[in-house]
C-alpha positions as CSV (number, residue, x, y, z in Angstrom):
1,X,133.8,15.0,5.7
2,X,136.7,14.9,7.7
3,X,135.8,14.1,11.7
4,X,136.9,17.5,12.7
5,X,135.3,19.6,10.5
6,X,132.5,20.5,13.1
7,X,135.1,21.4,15.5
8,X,136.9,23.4,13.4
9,X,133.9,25.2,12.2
10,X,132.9,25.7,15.6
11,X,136.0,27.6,16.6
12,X,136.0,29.6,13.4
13,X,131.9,31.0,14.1
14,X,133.8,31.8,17.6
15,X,136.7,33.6,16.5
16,X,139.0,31.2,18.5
17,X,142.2,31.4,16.1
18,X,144.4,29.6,18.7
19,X,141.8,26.4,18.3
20,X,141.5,27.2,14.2
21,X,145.0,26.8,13.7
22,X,146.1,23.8,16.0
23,X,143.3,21.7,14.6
24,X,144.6,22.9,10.6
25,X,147.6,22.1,11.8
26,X,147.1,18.8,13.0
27,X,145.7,17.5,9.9
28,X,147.0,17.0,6.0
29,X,146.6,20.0,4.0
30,X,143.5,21.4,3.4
31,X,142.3,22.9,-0.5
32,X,140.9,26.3,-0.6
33,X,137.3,24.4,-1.0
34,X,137.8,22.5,2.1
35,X,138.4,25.9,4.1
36,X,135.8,28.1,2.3
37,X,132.7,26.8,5.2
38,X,135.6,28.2,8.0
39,X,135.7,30.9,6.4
40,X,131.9,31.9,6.1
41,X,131.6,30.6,9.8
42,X,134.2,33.0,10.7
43,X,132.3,35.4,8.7
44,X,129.4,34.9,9.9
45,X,131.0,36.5,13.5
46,X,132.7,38.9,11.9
47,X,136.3,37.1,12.8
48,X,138.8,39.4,11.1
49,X,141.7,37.4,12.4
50,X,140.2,34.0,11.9
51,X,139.3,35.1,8.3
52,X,142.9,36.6,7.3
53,X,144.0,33.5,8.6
54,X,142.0,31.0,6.8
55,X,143.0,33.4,3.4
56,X,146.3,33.2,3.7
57,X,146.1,29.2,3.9
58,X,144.2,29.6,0.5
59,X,140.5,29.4,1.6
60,X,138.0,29.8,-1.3
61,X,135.9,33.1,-0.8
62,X,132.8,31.3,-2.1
63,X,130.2,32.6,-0.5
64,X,131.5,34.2,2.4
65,X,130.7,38.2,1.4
66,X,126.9,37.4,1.3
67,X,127.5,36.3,5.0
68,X,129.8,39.0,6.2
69,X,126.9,41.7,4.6
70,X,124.6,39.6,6.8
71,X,126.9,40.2,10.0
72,X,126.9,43.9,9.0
73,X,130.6,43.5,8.7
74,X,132.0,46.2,6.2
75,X,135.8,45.4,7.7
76,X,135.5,41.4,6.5
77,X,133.6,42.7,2.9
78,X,137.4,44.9,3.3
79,X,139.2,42.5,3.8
80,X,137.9,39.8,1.4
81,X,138.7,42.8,-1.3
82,X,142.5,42.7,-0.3
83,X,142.3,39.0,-1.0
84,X,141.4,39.6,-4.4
85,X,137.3,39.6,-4.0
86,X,135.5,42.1,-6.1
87,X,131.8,43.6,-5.4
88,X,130.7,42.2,-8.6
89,X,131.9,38.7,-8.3
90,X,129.2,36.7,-8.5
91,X,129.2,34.6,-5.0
92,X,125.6,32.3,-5.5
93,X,123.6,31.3,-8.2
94,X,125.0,34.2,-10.2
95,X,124.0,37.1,-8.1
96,X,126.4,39.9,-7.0
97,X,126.7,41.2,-3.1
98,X,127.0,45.2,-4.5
99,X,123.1,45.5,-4.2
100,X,123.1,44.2,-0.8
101,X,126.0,46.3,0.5
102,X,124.5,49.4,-0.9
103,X,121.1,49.0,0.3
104,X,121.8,47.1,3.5
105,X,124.0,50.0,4.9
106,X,122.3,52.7,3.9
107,X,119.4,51.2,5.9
108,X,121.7,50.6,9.1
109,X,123.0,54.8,8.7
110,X,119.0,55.9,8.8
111,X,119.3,53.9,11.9
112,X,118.3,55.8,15.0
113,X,122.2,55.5,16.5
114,X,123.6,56.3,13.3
115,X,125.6,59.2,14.8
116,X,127.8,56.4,17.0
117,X,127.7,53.9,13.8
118,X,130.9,54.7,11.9
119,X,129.6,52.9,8.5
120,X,130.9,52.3,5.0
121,X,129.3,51.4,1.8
122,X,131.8,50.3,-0.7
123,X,131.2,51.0,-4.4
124,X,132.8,50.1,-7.8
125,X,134.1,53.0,-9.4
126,X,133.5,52.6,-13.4
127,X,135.7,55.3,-14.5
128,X,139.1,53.7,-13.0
129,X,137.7,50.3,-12.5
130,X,138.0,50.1,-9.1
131,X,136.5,49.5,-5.3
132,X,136.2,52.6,-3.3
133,X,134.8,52.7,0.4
134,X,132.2,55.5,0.8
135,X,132.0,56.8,4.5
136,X,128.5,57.4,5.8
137,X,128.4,59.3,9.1
């Protein structure tokens, strides 16, 4: 482990992309392996800029969706899908992130503030093989 991980991971789970990207930049190149942890910490926060970041420098997904559902973050589940993700990639130990999407959201729209919550479940369509978001409000 390289002596900066922890401070890179650190400003990732903070959403500090100025620190994120000096520190990257100050080191040899990482592999998409190396920056898939930055990329769940950044998850983790919901860090839409830290995360587009990290993808575009060729960060692994890995398991970063089941940590973005965890956050509640529908935008980062978004935007792991334009980085090629799929709802029914497996991301641990063979299990999907589709069930805990569904289930998890439609739990937070029962919510008692659900009226203020602007939520989104998204679903695999079969018929044209494709994601769709489904807006619950």
């Amino acid at each position: 482990m390289r002596p900066s991980f922890s401070l890179i991971w650190q400003a990732a789970k903070s959403g500090n992309l100025t620190r994120v990207t000096s520190l990257l930049e100050s080191e040899s190149p990482h592999s998409g392996e190396e920056l898939s942890p930055f990329l769940g910490a950044a998850a983790d926060g919901g860090h839409i800029a830290v995360a587009r970041y990290l993808l575009e420098l060729g960060a692994s997904i890995g398991t970063a969706p089941l940590r973005a559902v965890k956050a509640k973050s529908t935008a980062m589940l978004q935007l792991f899908i334009e980085y090629g993700w799929h709802v029914n990639d497996p991301v641990w130990c063979g299990h999907v992130v589709l069930p805990y999407v569904t289930f998890l959201f439609c739990l937070m729209h029962t919510a008692a503030n659900y009226e203020t919550d602007k939520l989104a479940c998204i679903i695999h369509d079969p018929q044209s093989n494709r994601q769709k978001s489904l807006k619950i409000a």
